[in-house]
C-alpha positions in Angstrom: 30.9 26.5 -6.0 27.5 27.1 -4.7 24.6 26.2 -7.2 22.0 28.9 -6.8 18.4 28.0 -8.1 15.9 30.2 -8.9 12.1 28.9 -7.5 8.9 29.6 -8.7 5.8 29.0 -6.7 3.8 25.7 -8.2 -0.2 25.4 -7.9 -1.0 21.8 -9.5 -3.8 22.0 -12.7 -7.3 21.0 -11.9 -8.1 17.3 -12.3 -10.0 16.0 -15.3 -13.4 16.0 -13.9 -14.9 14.2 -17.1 -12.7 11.5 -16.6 -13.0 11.0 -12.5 -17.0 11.7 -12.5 -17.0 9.3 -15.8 -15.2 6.4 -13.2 -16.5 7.0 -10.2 -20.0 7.3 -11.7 -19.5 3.4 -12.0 -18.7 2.9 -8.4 -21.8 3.5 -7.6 -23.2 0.3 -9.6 -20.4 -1.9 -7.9 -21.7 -0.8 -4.9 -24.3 -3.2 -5.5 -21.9 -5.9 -5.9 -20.9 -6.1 -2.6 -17.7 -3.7 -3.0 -17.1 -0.5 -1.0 -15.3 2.6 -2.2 -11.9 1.2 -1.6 -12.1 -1.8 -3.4 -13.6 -0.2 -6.3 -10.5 2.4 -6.2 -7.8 -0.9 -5.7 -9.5 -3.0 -8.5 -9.6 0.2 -10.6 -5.6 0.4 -9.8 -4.9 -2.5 -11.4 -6.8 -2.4 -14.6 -5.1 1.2 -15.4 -2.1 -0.3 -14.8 -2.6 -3.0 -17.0 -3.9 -0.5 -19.7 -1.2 1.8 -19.7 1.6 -0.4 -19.2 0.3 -1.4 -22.6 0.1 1.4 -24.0 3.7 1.9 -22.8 4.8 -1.3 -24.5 6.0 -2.1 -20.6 7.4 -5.4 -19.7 4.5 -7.8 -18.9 4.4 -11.3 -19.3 1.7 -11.9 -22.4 -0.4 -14.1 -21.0 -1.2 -11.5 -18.5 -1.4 -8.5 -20.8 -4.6 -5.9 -21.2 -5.2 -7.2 -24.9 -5.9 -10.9 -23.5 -7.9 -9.7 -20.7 -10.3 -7.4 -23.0 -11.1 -10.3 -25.2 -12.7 -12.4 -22.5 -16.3 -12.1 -21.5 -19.0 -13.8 -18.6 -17.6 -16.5 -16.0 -14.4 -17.0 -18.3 -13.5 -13.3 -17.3 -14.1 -13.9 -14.0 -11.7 -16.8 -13.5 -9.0 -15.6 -15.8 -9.3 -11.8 -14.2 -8.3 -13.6 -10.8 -5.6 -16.1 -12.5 -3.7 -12.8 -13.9 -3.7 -11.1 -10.3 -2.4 -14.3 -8.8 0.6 -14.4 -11.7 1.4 -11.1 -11.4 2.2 -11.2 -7.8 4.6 -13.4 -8.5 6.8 -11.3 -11.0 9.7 -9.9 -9.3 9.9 -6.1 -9.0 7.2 -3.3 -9.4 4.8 -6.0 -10.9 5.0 -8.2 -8.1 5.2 -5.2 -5.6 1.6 -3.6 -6.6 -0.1 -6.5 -7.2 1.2 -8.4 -4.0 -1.9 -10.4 -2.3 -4.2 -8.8 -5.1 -7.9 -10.1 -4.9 -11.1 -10.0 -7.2 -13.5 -8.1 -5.5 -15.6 -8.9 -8.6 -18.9 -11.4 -8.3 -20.4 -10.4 -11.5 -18.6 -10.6 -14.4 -21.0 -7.9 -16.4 -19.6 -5.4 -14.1 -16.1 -6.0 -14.7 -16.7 -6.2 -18.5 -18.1 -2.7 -18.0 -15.2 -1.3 -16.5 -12.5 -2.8 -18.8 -14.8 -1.3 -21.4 -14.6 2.0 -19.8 -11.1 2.0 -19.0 -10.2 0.8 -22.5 -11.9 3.4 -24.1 -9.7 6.4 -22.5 -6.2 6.8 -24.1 -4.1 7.2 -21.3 -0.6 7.4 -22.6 -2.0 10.3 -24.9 -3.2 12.6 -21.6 -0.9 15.2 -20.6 1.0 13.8 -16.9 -0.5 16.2 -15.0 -4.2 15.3 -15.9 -4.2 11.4 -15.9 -1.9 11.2 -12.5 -4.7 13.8 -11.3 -7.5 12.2 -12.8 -6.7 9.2 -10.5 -5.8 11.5 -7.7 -9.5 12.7 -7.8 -10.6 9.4 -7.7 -8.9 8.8 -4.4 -10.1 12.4 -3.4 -13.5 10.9 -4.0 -12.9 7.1 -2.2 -11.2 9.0 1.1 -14.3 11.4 1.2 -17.4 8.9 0.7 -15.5 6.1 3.1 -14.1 9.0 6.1 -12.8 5.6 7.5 -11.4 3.9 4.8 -9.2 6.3 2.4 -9.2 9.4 4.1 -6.6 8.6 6.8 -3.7 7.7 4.1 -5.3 10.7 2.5 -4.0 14.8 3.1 -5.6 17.6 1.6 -3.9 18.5 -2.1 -3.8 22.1 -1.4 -1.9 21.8 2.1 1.1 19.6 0.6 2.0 21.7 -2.6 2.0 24.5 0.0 4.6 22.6 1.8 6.4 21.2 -1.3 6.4 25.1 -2.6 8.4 26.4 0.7 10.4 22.9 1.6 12.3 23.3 -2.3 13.0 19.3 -2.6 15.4 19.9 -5.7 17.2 16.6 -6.5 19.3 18.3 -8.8 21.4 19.8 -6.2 22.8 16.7 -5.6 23.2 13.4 -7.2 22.8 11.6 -4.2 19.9 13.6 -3.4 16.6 11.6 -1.5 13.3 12.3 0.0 10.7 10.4 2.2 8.1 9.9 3.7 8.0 7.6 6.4 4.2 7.4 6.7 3.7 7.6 2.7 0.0 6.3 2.7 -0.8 6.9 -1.4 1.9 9.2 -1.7 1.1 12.6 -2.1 4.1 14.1 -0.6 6.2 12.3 -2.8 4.1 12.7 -5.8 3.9 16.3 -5.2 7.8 17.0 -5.1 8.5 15.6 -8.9 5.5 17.5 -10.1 7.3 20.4 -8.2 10.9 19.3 -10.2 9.3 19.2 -13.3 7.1 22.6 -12.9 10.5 24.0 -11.6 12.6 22.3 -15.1 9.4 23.1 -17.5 10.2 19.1 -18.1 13.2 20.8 -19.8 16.1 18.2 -17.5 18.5 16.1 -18.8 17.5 12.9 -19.8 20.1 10.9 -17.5 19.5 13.0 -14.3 15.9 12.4 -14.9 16.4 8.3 -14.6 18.4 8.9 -12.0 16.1 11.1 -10.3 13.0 8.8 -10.9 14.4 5.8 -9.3 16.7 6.8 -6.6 15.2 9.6 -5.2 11.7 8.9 -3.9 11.7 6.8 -0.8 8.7 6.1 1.7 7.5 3.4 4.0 3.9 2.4 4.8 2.3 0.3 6.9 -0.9 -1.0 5.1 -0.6 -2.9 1.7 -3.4 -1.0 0.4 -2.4 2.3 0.3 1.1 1.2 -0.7 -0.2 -0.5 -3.5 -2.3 2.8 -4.6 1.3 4.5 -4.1 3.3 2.9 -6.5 0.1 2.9 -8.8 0.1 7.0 -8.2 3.8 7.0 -9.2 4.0 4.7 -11.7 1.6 7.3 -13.9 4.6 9.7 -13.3 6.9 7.2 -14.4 8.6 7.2 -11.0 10.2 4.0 -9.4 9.6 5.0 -5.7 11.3 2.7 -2.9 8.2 2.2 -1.3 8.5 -0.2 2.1 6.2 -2.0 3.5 6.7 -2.2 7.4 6.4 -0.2 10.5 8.2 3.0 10.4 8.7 3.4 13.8 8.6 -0.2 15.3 11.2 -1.7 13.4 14.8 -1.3 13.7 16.0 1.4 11.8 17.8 0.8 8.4 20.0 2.8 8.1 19.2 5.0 5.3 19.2 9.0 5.5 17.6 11.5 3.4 17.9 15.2 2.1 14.3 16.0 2.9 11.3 14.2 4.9 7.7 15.5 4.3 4.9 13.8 6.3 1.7 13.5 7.6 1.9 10.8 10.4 -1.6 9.2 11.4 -3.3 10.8 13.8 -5.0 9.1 17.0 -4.1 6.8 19.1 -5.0 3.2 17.7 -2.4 0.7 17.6 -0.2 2.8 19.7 -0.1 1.1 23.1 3.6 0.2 23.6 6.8 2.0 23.4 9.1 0.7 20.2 11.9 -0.6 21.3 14.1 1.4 19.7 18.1 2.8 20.6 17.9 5.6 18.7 14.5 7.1 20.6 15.6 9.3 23.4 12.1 9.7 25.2 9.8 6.8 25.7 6.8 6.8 24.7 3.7 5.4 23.2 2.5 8.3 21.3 2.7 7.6 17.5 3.0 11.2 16.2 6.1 11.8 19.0 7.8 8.5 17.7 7.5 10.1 14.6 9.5 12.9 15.2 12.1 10.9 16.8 12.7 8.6 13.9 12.6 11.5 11.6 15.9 13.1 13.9 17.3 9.7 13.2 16.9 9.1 9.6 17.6 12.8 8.3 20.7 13.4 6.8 23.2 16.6 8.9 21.6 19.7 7.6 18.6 17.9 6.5 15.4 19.2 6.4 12.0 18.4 7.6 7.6 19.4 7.8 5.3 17.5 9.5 2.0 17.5 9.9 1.2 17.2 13.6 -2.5 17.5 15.7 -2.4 20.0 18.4 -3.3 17.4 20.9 0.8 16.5 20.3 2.0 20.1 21.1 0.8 20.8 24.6 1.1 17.1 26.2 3.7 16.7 28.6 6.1 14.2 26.8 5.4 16.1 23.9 7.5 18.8 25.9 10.5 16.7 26.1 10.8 15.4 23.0 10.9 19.2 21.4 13.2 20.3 23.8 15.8 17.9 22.3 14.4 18.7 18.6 15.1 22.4 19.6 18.5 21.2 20.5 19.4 19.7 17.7 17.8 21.4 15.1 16.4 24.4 14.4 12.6 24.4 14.5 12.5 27.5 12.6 8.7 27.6 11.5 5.0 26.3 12.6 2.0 26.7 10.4 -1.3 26.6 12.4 -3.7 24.7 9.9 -7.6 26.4 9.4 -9.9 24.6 11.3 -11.4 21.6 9.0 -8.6 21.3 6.8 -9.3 17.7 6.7 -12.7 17.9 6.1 -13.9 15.7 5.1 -11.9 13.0 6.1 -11.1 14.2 9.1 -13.2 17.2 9.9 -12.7 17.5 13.6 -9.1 17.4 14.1 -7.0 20.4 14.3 -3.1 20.5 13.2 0.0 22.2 12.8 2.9 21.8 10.7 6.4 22.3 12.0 9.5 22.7 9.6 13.3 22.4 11.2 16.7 22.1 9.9 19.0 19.4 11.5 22.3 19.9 12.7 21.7 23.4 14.2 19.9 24.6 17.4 16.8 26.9 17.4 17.4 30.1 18.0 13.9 31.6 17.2 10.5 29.9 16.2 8.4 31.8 13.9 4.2 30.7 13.9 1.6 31.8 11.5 -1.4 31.9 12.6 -3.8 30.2 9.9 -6.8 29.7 12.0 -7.6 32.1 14.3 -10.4 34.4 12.4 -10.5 32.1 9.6 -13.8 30.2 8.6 -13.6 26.6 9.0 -13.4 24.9 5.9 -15.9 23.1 4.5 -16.6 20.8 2.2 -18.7 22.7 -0.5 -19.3 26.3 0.5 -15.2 26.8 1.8 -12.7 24.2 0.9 -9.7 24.6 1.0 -7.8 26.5 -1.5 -4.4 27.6 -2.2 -5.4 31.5 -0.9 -5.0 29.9 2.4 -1.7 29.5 2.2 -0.4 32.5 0.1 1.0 34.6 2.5 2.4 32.2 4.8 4.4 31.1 1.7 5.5 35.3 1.1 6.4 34.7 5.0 8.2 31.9 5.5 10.5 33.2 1.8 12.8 31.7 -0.5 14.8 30.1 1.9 13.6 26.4 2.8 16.1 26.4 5.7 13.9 29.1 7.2 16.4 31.3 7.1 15.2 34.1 4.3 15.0 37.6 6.4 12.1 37.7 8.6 9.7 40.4 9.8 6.4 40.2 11.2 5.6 43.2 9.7 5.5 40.5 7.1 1.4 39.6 7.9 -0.7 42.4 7.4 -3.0 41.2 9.7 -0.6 40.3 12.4 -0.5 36.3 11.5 3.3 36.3 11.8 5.1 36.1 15.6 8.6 35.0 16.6 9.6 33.5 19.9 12.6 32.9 21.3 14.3 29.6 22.4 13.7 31.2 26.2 10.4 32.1 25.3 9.5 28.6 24.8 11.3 27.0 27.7 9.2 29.3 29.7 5.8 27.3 28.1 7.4 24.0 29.5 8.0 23.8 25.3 4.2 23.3 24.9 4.2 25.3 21.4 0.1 25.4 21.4 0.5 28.1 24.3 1.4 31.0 22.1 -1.7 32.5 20.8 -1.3 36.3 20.0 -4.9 37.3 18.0 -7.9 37.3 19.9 -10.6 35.1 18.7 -13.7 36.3 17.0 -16.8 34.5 15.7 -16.1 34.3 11.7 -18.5 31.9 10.9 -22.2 32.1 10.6 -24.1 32.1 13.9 -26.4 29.1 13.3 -23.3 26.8 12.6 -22.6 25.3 15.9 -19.6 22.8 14.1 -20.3 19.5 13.3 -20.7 16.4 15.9 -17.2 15.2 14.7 -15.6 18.5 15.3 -17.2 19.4 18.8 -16.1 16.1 20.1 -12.2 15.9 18.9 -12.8 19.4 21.1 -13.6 18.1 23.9 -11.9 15.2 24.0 -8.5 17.6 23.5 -9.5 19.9 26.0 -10.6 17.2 28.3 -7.4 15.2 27.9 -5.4 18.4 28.4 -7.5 19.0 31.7 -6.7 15.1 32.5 -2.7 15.7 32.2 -2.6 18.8 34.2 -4.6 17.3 37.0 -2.0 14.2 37.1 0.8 16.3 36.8 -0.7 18.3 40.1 -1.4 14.8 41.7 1.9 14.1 41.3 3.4 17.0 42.9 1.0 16.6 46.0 1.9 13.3 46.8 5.8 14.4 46.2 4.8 16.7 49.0 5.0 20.4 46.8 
């Protein structure tokens, strides 16, 4: 029998700005301590932790427990503050996983009296799930935009993931065996994002055992950096989710072996750290490019009829080898929809780079790729005057329809203002299957005349257009001297 669920769109609550401006307002004395936004966010993890798994009456030894540590005061703080990180890590499970290799950051002990005190005074257990998890997801908000190199590249914009949680449908209830990952989790938004979907899609009205079951055997992701991984499991323990959370190298270690229902990510973009080819069976086209591994180990670890939406920069979709690993994608799944991002949807942690989001089915070939066209004639967001908002997204979400397969009737009628264009499989073969060449709407200057973009943005620009320049001059070299 088919089990037919009804969806309905899910926009998250805003955060509780009292609580993240009454935090973060400290940061700004650590700051003089010696400790940058990061830190401040990581020590911050592990003294909410220790709060609430209080509050919780959660298993911690009691030597270690937030009751003991409130009671201390000056250098005795100090030195018992980094004895109960260094016992901790040695606990097996979650407690040794988040606070694996913990350090004090702490110099002065009147500084992290002041933020026990302000920590203690919130009751955390007694806040709704959507406002503490989001208080603390505002406090990341805050660390990824004040250090653009520190937080902001494990960091994607709230907005753009529940717009892809809203269309991709992750419903563990369809299946007991039911999983979803994200193979480059960084504090894990995604992930975080799809139970808040469940439970907006259950009105927290689920059975009791599916919910355990769902909680610790369906969130799985891997991340590189023990940082962000640590703020992961921190993000989901406030949901009360046991997340499978690796720490390794998605796509330079062997594969393991597991599959999964439904993969939403947003690989890291650049190039750093990507100057050799893994060495890996499963990858059909070799290659050093990070966000093109990506895609290959997400063919390899979905599930058949599994699906998938990643973020991808554009830079990915017109390079050469780019070309040949979507021609096998297009073979073996159907690459039904791509979502051309505004310009600046990562401001501001990324201001300057422009992306896409691409959404296939495995186990069946495309037939027809749909695009919508977020960009072209939009305003580049910005940080205060246009962020990002859900609006953005609205009618690509009435577009792509109830289907997450992508396969919901289609018309692009659809987009009044002619966002919405289908190509065929041939269509794309004839672009070398470089998907940034399809650009239908004719480009017009939206934003205000004295913005000329900022430095960031004007040189990811060039750099694309002077790498793209760079590949089709080799690729004419190489013909020459072939003698065509």
């Amino acid at each position: 029998m088919k089990l037919t669920l009804q969806y309905q769109p899910f926009t998250p609550m805003q955060a509780n700005t009292n609580i993240v401006n009454k935090l973060w307002g400290y940061c700004h004395v650590l700051r003089h301590d010696g400790m940058d936004y990061g830190d401040y966010v990581e020590q911050l993890t592990y003294l909410l932790f220790l709060k609430m798994a209080e509050e919780r009456s959660a298993v911690i030894p009691k030597e270690y427990s937030w009751s003991v540590l409130k009671t201390k005061a000056g250098t005795e703080l100090l030195d018992f503050y980094t004895e109960l990180l260094r016992g901790l890590a040695k606990q097996e499970g979650l407690l040794g996983a988040i606070f694996a290799e913990a350090l004090s950051k702490f110099t002065k002990p009147v500084n992290l009296k002041r933020l026990i005190d302000l920590i203690d005074e919130i009751d955390w257990s007694a806040l709704n799930i959507d406002v503490k998890a989001q208080a603390y997801e505002g406090l990341l908000e805050k660390s990824a935009a004040e250090g653009k190199k520190g937080a902001g590249q494990y960091f994607t914009p709230r907005v753009l993931i529940q717009a892809i949680v809203n269309v991709m449908k992750p419903d563990p209830r369809v299946a007991k065996d039911f999983t979803i990952c994200d193979p480059a989790a960084g504090t894990g938004g995604f992930l975080l994002s799809a139970y808040e979907w469940l439970l907006h899609q259950t009105g927290e009205a689920i059975n009791r055992d599916d919910l355990e079951r769902i909680k610790k055997t369906t969130y799985f992701g891997t991340e590189l950096v023990a940082r962000p991984r640590r703020l992961a499991l921190m993000n989901l323990y406030l949901h009360g989710i046991t997340a499978n959370m690796y720490l390794g190298d998605s796509i330079y270690e062997p594969d393991r072996g597991e599959r999964f229902d439904v993969v939403l990510t947003n690989p890291p973009f650049g190039t750093k750290g990507a100057n050799q080819m893994p060495e890996r069976q499963d990858f059909t086209v070799g290659t050093s490019n990070k966000q093109l591994n990506f895609i290959q180990h997400i063919l390899t670890i979905l599930k058949p009829g599994g699906r998938a939406a990643v973020v991808l920069p554009d830079n990915v979709l017109f390079s050469d080898q780019a070309a040949e690993v979507f021609k096998i994608l297009m073979q073996d799944c159907n690459l039904h929809t791509i979502l051309r991002l505004p310009g600046g949807t990562f401001t501001p942690y990324s201001q300057g780079v422009k992306a896409n989001v691409i959404f296939f089915t495995k186990g069946m070939p495309t037939e027809n790729v749909w695009i919508y066209d977020a960009r072209t004639n939009i305003p580049s967001i910005t940080k205060n005057d246009r962020p990002l908002i859900h609006k953005h997204f609205e009618d690509f979400e009435k577009c792509y329809g109830d289907n997450a397969n992508g396969q919901s009737p289609r018309d692009e009628m659809q987009s009044k203002d002619n966002r919405w264009k289908k190509y065929t499989t041939a269509q794309v073969k004839d672009k070398k299957y470089k998907l940034d060449s399809f650009k239908w709407l004719k480009e017009e200057n939206v934003d205000e005349s004295d913005e000329i973009g900022e430095p960031e943005e004007l040189i990811t620009d060039a750099l694309s257009e002077l790498k793209e320049a760079t590949n089709s001059l080799e690729e004419i070299y190489a013909k020459l001297e072939n003698g065509q």
